[in-house]
KEKE-3310 file (N, C-alpha, C; in steps of 0.2 Angstrom, whole numbers, plus 5000, padded with zeros to 4 digits):
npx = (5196:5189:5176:5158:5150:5139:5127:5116:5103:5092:5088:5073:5066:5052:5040:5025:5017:5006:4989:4991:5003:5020:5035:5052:5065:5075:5079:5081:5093:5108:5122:5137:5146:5163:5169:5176:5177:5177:5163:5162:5147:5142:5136:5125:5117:5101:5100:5095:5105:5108:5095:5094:5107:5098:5088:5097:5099:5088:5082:5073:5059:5059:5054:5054:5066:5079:5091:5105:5114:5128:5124:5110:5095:5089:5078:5068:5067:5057:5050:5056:5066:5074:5076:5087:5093:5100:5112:5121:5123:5124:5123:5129:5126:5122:5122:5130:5123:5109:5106:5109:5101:5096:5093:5099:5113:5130:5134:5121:5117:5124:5126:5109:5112:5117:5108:5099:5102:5105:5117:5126:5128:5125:5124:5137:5144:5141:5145:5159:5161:5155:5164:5176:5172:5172:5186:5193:5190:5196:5191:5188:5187:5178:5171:5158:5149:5145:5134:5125:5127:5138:5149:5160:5157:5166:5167:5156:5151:5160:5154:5143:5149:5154:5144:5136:5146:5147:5137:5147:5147:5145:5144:5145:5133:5139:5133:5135:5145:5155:5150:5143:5152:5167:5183:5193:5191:5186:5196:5202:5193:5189:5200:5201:5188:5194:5205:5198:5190:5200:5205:5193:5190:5179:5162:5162:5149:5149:5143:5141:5146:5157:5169:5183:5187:5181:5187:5199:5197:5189:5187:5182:5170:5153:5144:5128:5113:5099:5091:5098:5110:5125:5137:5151:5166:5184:5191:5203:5203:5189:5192:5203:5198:5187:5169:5156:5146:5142:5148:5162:5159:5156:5169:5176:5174:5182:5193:5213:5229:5238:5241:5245:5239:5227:5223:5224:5215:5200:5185:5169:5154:5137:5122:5105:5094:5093:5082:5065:5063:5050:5043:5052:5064:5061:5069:5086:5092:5099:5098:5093:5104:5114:5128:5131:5118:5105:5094:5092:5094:5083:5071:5077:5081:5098:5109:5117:5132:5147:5159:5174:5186:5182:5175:5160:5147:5132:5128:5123:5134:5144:5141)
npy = (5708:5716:5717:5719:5712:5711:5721:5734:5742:5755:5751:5746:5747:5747:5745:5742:5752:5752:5763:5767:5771:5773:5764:5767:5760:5756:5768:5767:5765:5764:5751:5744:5728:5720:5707:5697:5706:5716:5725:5736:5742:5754:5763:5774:5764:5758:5766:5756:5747:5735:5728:5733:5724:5711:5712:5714:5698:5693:5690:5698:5704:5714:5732:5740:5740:5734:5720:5712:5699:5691:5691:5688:5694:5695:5697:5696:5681:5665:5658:5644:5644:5654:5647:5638:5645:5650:5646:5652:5664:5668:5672:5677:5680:5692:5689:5674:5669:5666:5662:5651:5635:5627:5616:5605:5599:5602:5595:5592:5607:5612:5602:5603:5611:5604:5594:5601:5607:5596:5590:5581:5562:5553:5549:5546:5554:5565:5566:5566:5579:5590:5590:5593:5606:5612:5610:5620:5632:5632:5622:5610:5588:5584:5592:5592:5583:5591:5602:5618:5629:5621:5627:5644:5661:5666:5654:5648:5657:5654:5643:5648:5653:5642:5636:5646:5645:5631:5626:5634:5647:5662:5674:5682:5690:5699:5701:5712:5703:5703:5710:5705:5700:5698:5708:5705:5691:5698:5700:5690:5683:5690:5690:5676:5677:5686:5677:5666:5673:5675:5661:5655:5662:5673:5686:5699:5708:5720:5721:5735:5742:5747:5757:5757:5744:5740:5749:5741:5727:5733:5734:5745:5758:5760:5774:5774:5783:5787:5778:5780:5780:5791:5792:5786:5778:5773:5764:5769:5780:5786:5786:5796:5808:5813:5815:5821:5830:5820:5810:5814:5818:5806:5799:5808:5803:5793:5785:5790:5781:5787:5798:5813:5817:5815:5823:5834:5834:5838:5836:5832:5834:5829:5836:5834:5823:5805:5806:5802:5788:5787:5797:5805:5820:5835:5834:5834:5821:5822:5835:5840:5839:5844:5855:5863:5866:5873:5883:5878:5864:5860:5859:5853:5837:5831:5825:5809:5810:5807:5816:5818:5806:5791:5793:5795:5805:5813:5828:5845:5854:5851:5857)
npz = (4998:4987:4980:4985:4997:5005:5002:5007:5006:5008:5021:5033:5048:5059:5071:5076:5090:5095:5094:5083:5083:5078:5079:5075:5071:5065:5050:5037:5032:5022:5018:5014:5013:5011:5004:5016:5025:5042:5046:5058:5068:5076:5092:5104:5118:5115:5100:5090:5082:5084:5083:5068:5064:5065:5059:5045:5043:5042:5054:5060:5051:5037:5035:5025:5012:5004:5004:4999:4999:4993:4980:4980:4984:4999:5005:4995:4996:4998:5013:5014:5004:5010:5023:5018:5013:5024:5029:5022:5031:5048:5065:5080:5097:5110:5124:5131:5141:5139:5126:5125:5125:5140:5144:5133:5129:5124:5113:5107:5107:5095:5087:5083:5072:5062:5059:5054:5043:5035:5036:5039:5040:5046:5067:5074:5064:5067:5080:5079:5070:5079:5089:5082:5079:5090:5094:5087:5092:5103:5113:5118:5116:5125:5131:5125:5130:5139:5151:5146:5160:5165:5160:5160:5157:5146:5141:5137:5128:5116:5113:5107:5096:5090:5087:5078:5066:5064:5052:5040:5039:5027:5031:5046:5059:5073:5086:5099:5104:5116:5125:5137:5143:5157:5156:5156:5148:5136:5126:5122:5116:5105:5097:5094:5086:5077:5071:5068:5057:5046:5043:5039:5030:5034:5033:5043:5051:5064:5080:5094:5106:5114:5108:5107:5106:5097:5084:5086:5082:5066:5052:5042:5049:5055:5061:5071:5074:5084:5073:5061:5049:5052:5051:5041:5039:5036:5050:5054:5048:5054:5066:5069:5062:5063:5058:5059:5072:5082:5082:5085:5099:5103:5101:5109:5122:5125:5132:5135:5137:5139:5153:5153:5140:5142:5151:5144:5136:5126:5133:5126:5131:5129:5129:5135:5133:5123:5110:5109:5097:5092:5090:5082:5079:5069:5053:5055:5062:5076:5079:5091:5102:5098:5097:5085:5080:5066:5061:5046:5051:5058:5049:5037:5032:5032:5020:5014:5012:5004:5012:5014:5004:5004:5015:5023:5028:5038:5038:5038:5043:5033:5020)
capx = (5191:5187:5169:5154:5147:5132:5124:5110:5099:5088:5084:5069:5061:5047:5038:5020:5016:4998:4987:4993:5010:5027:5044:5055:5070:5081:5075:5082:5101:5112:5129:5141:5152:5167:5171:5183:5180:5173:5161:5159:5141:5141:5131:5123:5109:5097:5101:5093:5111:5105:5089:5099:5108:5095:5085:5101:5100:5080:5079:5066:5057:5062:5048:5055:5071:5083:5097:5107:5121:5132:5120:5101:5093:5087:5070:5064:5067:5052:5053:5059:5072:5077:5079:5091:5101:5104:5119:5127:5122:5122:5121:5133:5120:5126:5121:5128:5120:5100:5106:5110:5095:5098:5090:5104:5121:5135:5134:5115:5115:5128:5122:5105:5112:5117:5101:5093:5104:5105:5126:5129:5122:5126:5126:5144:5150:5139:5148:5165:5158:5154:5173:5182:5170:5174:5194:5194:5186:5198:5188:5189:5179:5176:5165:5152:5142:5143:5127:5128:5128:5144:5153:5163:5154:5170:5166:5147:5151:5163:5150:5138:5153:5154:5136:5137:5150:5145:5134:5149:5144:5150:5143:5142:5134:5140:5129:5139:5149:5160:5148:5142:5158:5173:5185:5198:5191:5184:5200:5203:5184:5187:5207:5197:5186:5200:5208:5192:5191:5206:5205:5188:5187:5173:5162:5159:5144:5150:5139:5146:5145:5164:5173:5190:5186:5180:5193:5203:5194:5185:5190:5178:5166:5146:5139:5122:5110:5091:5088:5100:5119:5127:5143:5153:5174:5188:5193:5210:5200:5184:5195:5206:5196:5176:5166:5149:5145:5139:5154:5166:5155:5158:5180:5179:5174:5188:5199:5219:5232:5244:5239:5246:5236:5221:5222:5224:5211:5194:5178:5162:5147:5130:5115:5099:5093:5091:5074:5058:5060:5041:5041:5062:5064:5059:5075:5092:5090:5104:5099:5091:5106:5121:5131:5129:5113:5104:5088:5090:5093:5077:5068:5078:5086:5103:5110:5123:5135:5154:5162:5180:5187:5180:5174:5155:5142:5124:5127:5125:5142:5148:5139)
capy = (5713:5721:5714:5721:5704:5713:5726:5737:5749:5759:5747:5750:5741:5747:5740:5745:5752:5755:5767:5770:5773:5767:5765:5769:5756:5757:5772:5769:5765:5759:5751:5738:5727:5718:5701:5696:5714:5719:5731:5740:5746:5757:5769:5773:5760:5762:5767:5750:5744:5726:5727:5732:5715:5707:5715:5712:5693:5691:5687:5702:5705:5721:5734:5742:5739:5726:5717:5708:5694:5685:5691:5687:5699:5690:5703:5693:5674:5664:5654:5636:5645:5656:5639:5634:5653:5653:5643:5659:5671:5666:5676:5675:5683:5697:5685:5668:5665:5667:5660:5643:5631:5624:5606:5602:5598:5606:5591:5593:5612:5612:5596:5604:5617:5599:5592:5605:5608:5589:5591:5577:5555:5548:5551:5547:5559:5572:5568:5568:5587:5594:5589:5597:5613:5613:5613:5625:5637:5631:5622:5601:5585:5582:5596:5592:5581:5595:5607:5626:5629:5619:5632:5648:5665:5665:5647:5649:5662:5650:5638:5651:5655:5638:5635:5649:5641:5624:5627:5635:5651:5667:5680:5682:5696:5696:5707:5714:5696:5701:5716:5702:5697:5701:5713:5699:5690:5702:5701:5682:5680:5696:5686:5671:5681:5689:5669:5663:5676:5675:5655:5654:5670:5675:5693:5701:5715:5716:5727:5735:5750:5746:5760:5755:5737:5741:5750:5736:5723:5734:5738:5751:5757:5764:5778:5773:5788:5785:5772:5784:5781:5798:5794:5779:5779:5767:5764:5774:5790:5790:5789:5800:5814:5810:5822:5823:5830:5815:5804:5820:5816:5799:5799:5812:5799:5787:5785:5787:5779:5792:5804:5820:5818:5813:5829:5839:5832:5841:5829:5835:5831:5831:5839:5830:5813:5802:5805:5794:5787:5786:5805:5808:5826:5835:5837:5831:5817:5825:5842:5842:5838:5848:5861:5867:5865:5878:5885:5871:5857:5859:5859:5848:5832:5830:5820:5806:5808:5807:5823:5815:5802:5785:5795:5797:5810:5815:5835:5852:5857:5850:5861)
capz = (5000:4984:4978:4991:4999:5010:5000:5012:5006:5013:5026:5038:5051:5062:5080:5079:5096:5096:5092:5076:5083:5075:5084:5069:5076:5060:5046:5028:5032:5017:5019:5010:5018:5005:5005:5021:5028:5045:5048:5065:5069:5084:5094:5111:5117:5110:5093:5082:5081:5085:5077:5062:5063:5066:5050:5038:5040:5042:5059:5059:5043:5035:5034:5020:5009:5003:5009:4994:5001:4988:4975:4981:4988:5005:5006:4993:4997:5000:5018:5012:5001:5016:5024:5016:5013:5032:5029:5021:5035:5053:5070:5088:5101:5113:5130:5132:5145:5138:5120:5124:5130:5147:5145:5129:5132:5119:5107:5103:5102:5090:5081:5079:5066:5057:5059:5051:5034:5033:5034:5041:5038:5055:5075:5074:5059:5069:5083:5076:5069:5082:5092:5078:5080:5098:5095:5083:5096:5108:5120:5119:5114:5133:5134:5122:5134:5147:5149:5146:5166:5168:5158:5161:5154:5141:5138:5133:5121:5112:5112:5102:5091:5087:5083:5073:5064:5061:5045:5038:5033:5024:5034:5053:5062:5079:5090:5106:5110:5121:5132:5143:5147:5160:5154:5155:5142:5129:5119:5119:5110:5100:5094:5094:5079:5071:5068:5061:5052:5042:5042:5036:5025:5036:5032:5048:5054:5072:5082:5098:5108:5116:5104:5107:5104:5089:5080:5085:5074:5062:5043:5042:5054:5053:5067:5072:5080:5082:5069:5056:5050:5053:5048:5039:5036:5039:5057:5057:5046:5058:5075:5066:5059:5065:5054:5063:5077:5085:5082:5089:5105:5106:5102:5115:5128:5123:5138:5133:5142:5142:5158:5151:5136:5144:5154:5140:5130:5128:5132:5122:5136:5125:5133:5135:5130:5117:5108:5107:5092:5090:5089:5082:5080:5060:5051:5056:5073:5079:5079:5098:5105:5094:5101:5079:5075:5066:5059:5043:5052:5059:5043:5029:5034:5030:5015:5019:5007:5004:5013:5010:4999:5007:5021:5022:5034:5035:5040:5035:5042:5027:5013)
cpx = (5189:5179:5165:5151:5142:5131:5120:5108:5094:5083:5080:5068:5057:5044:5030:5017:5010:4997:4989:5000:5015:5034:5047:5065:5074:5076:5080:5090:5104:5120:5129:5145:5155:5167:5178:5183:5176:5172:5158:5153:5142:5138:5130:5116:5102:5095:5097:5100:5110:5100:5093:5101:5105:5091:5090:5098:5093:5077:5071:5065:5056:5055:5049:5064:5076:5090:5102:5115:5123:5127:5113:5101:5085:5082:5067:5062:5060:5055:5058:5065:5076:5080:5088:5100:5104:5110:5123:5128:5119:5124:5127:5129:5125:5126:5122:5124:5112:5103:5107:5105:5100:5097:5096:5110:5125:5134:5126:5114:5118:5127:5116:5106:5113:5117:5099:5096:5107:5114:5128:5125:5122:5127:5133:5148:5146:5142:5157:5165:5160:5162:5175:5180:5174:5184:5196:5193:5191:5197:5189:5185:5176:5168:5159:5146:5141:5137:5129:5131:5136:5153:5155:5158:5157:5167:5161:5150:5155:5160:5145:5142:5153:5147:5134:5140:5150:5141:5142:5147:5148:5152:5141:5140:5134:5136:5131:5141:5151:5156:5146:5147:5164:5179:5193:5196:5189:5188:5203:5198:5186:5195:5204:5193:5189:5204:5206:5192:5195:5206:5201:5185:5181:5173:5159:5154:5145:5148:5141:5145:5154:5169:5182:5191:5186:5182:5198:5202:5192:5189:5187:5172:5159:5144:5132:5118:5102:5088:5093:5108:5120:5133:5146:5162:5178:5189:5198:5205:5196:5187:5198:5205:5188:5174:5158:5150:5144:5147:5160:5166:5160:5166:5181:5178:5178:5193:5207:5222:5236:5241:5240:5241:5229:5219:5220:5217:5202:5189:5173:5154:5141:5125:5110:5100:5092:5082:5072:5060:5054:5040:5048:5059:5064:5068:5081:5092:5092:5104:5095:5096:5113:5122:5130:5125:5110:5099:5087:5091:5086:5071:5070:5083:5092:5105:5116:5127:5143:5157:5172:5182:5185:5176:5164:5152:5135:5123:5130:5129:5143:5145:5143)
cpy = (5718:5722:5717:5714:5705:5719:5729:5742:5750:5755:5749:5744:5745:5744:5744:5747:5755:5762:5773:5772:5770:5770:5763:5764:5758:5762:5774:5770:5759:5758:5744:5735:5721:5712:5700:5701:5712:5725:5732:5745:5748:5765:5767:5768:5763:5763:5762:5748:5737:5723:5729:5725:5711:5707:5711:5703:5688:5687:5692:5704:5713:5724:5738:5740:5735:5726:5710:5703:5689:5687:5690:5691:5695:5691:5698:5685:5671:5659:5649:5639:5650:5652:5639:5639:5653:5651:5646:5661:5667:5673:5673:5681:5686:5691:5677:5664:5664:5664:5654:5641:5626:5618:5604:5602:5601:5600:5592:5601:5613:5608:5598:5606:5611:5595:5595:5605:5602:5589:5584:5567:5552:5553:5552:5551:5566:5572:5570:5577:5591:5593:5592:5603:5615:5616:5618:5632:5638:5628:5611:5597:5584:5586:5597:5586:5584:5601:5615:5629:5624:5624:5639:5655:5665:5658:5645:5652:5658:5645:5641:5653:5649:5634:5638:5646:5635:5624:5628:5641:5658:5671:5680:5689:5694:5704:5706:5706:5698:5708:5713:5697:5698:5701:5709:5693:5690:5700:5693:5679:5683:5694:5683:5672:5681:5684:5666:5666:5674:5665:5652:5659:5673:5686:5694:5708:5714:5724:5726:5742:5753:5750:5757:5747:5735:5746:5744:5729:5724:5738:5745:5752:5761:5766:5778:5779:5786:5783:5774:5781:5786:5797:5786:5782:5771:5767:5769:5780:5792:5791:5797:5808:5813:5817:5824:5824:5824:5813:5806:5817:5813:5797:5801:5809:5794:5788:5785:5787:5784:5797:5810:5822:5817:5819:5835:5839:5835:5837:5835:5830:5835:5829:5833:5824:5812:5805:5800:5794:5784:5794:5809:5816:5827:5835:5830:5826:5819:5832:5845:5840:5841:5852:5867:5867:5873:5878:5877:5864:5854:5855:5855:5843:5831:5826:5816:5806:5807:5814:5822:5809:5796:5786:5797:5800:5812:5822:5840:5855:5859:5853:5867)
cpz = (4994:4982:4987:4991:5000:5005:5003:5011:5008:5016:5032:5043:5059:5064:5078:5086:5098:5097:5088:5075:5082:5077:5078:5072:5070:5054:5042:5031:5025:5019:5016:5017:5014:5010:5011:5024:5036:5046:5054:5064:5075:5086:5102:5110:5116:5102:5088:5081:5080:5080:5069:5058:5061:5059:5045:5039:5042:5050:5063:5051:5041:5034:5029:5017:5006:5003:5005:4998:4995:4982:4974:4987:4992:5008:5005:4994:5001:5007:5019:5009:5005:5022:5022:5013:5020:5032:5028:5027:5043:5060:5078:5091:5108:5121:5129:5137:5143:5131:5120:5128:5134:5148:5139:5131:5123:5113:5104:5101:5096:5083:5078:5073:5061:5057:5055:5044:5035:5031:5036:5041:5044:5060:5075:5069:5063:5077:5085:5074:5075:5088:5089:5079:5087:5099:5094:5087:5105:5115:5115:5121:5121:5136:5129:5124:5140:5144:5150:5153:5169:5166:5162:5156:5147:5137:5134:5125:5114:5109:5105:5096:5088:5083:5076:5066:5061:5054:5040:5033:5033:5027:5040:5055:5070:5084:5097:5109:5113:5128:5139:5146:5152:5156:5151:5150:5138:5124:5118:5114:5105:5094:5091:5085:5075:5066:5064:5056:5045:5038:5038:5029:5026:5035:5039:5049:5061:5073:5089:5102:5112:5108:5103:5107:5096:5082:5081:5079:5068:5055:5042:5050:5054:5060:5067:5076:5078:5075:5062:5056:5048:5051:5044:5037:5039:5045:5058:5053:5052:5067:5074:5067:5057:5061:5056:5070:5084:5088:5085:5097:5106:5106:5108:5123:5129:5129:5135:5138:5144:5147:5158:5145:5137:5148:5151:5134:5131:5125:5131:5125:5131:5131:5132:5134:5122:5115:5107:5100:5087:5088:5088:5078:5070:5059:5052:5062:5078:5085:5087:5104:5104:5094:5091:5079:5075:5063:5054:5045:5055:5053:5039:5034:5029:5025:5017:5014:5010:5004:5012:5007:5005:5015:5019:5029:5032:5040:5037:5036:5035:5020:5012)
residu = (UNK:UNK:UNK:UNK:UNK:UNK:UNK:UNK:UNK:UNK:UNK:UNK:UNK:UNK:UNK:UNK:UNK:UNK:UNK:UNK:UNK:UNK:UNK:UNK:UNK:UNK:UNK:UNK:UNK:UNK:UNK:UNK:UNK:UNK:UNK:UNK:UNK:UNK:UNK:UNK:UNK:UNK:UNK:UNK:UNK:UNK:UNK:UNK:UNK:UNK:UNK:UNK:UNK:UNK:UNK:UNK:UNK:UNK:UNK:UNK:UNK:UNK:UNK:UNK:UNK:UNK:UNK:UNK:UNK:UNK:UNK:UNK:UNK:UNK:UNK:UNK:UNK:UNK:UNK:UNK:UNK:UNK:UNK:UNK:UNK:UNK:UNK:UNK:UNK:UNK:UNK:UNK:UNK:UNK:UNK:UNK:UNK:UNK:UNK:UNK:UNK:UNK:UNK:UNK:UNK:UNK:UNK:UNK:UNK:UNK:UNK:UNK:UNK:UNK:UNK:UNK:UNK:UNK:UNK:UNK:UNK:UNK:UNK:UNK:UNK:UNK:UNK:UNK:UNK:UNK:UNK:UNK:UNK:UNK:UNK:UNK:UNK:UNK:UNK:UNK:UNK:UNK:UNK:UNK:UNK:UNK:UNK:UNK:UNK:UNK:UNK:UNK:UNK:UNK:UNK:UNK:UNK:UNK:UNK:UNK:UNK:UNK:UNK:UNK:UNK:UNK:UNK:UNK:UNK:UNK:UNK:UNK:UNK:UNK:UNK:UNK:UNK:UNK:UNK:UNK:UNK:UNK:UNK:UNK:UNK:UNK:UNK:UNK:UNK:UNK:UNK:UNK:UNK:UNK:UNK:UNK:UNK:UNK:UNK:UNK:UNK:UNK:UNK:UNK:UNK:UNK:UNK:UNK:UNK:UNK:UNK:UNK:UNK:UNK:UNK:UNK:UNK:UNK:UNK:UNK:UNK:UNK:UNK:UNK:UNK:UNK:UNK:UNK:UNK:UNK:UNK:UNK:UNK:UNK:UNK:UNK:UNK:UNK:UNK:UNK:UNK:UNK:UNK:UNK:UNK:UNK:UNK:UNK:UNK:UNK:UNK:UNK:UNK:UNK:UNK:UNK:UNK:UNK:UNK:UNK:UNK:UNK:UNK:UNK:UNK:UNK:UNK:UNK:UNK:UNK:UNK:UNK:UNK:UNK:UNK:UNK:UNK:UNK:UNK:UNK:UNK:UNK:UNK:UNK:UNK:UNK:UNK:UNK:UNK:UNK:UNK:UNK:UNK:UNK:UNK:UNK:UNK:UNK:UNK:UNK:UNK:UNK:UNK:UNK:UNK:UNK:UNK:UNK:UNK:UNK:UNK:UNK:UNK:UNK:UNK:UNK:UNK:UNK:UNK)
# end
């Protein structure tokens, strides 16, 4: 985990929504993420968390910035040679129920992926393939002539885990696995991850709005607010000792188990709504909904810098 894998600078991505108006989904976030780490993206919906994901590994086209993975910068790759990069950088999709086509049966979805990057020379070594993906995921060769609808919601997801998977690639980003799940098997998918991980030396972007899920798998973790990162730290610092506003917020909604402390514990309810991010507010994003906000935050946007050692924020508290 020393080397940065993912490099992301001031990545944008912008929705034209007629009449010259632009929904600003992600605006100018940069962040790293080391070889073998996970990083936790999270935020309220809304935020561009997803679209983010979906930005870093081109599945929407960046409207400004770049997005270096293993050393090429993935902004600039012409179609044909984006082709053939997908095999570093693949995707596991928040719904298995809407991600897997209903007409394939588990051996053709799976096989597509090696169809397409030419992995394999025969029917029978792609059928061989895709059995061993299967195991590895916990599910067995039996169910690879059954169709997605014969599955269990846990069991899909394993399926899109595995497809994921099958190219062999370095970088997953996993956008909210386990939210369309029951509660009883978020943390089998989410172990499930943790295994791969480690097994494969996979880099994760796992995006998430499940706080308490995501200190559990994440090495670090980035606070997303209306299209901005507001904060960036390790897992144990930002639980810890949260240094924006925002991020205070969201800790302060964390349920703990113990009943005295949970009595004791004071929850930080924020005012108003999210703003349109077709018209986000001058200044700080934040500043229409933060119990500090003050004259300057109106006026000059905040800088995201490093307020303690590894620890980064984007507010004038901290000047």
């Amino acid at each position: 985990m020393s080397r940065a894998f993912v490099e992301v600078r001031n990545l944008s991505k912008y929705f034209p929504v007629g009449r010259n108006r632009v929904l600003k989904a992600v605006d100018g976030i940069s962040f790293t993420v080391r070889k073998g780490e996970t990083l936790g993206l999270v935020g309220e919906s809304g935020c561009g968390k997803s679209t983010a994901g979906r930005t870093v590994i081109r599945l929407y086209e960046p409207t400004s910035g770049s997005v270096v993975i293993d050393g090429t910068d993935v902004t600039k790759l012409s179609r044909s040679k984006l082709k053939a990069f997908r095999r570093k950088m693949q995707m596991i999709f928040q719904d298995p129920y809407a991600s897997l086509n209903p007409r394939m049966t588990v051996l053709d979805i799976i096989g597509e992926a090696l169809d397409i990057h030419g992995l394999v020379k025969s029917r029978a070594e792609r059928t061989r393939r895709v059995e061993e993906l299967l195991e590895l995921v916990g599910l067995n060769a039996q169910h690879a002539s059954r169709y997605p609808h014969e599955f269990s919601g846990g069991q899909r997801q394993r399926i899109g885990i595995t497809r994921a998977l099958a190219v062999e690639p370095e970088f997953i980003v996993c956008d909210e696995p386990i939210s369309a799940l029951d509660v009883s098997i978020q943390a089998q998918i989410v172990n499930l991850l943790t295994d791969l991980q480690k097994k494969m030396g996979l880099t994760y972007l796992f995006v998430a709005h499940d706080l308490a899920m995501v200190k559990y798998i994440s090495d670090r973790i980035a606070v997303m607010y209306l299209g901005q990162i507001v904060e960036l730290a390790s897992s144990e610092d930002l639980y810890d000792q949260p240094q924006h506003p925002y991020t205070k917020a969201l800790m302060s909604a964390i349920p703990i188990p113990d009943p005295e402390a949970e009595a004791k514990k004071e929850r930080i309810i924020l005012q108003g709504e999210l703003p349109n991010p077709i018209s986000p507010p001058s200044g700080c994003p934040f500043r229409t909904r933060c119990p500090f906000a003050m004259e300057r935050c109106a006026q000059e946007k905040p800088a995201f810098r490093e307020v303690r050692p590894g620890h980064w924020a984007a507010c004038h508290l901290h000047d």
